[in-house]
C-alpha positions as CSV (number, residue, x, y, z in Angstrom):
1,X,19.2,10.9,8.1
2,X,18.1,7.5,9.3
3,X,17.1,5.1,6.4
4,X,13.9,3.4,7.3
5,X,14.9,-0.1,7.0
6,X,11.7,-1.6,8.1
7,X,9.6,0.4,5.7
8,X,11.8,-1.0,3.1
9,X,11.8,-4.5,4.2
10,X,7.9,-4.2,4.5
11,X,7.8,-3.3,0.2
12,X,10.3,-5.9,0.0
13,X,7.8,-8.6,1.4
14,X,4.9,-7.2,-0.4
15,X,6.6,-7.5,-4.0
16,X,7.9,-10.7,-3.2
17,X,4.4,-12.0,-2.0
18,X,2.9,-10.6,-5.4
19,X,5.4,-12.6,-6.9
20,X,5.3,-15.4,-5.4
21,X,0.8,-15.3,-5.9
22,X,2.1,-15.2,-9.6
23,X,4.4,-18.2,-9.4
24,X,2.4,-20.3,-7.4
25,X,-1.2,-19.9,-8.8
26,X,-0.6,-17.8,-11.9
27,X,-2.4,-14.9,-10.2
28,X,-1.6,-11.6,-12.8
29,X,-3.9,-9.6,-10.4
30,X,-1.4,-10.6,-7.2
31,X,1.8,-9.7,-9.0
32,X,0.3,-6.4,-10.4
33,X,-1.0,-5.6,-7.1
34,X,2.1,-6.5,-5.1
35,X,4.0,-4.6,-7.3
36,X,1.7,-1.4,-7.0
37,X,1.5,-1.6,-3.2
38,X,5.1,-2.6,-3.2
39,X,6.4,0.5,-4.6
40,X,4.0,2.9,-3.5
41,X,5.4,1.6,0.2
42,X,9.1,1.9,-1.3
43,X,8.4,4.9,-2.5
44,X,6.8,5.8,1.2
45,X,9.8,4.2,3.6
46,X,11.7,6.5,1.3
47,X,9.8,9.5,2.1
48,X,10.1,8.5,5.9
49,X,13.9,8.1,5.4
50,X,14.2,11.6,4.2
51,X,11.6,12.9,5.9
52,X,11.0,11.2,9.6
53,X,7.3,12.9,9.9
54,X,6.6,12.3,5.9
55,X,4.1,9.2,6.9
56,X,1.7,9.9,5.1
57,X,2.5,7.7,1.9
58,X,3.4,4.6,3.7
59,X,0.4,5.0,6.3
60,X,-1.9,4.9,3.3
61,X,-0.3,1.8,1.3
62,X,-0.1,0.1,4.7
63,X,-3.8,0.7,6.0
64,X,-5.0,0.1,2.3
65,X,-3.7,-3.5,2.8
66,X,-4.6,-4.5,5.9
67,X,-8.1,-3.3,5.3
68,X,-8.2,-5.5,1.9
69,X,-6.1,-8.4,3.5
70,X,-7.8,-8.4,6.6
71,X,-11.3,-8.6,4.8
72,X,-10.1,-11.7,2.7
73,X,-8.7,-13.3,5.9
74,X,-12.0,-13.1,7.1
75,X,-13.6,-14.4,4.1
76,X,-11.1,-17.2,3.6
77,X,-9.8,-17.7,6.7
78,X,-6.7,-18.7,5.5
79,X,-3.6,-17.2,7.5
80,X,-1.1,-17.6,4.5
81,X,-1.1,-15.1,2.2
82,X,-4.3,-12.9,3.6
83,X,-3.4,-13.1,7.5
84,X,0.3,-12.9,7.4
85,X,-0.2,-9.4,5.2
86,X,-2.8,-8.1,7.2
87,X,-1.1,-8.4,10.7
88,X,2.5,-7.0,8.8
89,X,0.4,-3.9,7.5
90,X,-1.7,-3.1,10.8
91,X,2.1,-3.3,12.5
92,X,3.5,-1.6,9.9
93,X,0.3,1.3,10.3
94,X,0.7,1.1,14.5
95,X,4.5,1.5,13.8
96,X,3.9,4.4,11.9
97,X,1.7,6.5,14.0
98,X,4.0,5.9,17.0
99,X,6.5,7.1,15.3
């Protein structure tokens, strides 16, 4: 049983980045939604950790995001927070369908 470290790291990033929305900007809406995305995607690494072909969680938090991220990148343009997030999630979607 191989724990899916990178899955984990991934939530790790995404709660943290809600968090940080909060802290920074007072956003409710960033820290709610990092922490929903977050643990859905913690909940999925786990999954994947027990289960190596379980994707299915993860693959949907991760595509989720990088659609939504990538379409305020695109409306924004700004790289930091949209564009980091929506490159990490397409990875994080590639990585899981190579898999």
């Amino acid at each position: 049983m191989a724990v899916d470290w990178l899955g984990f790291g991934y939530a790790a990033a995404i709660m943290f980045g809600g968090f940080m929305g909060y802290k920074r900007r007072g956003s409710l809406v960033s820290l709610i939604a990092g922490l929903f995305f977050g643990s859905i995607s913690a909940y999925g690494a786990y999954r994947v950790s027990s289960e190596p072909r379980d994707i299915w969680t993860s693959l949907a938090a991760s595509g989720a995001l990088a659609v939504v991220m990538g379409m305020r990148f695109k409306k924004s343009g700004k790289i930091m927070p949209a564009g980091i997030m929506a490159v990490l999630s397409l990875l994080m979607a590639v990585r899981l369908l190579i898999l």
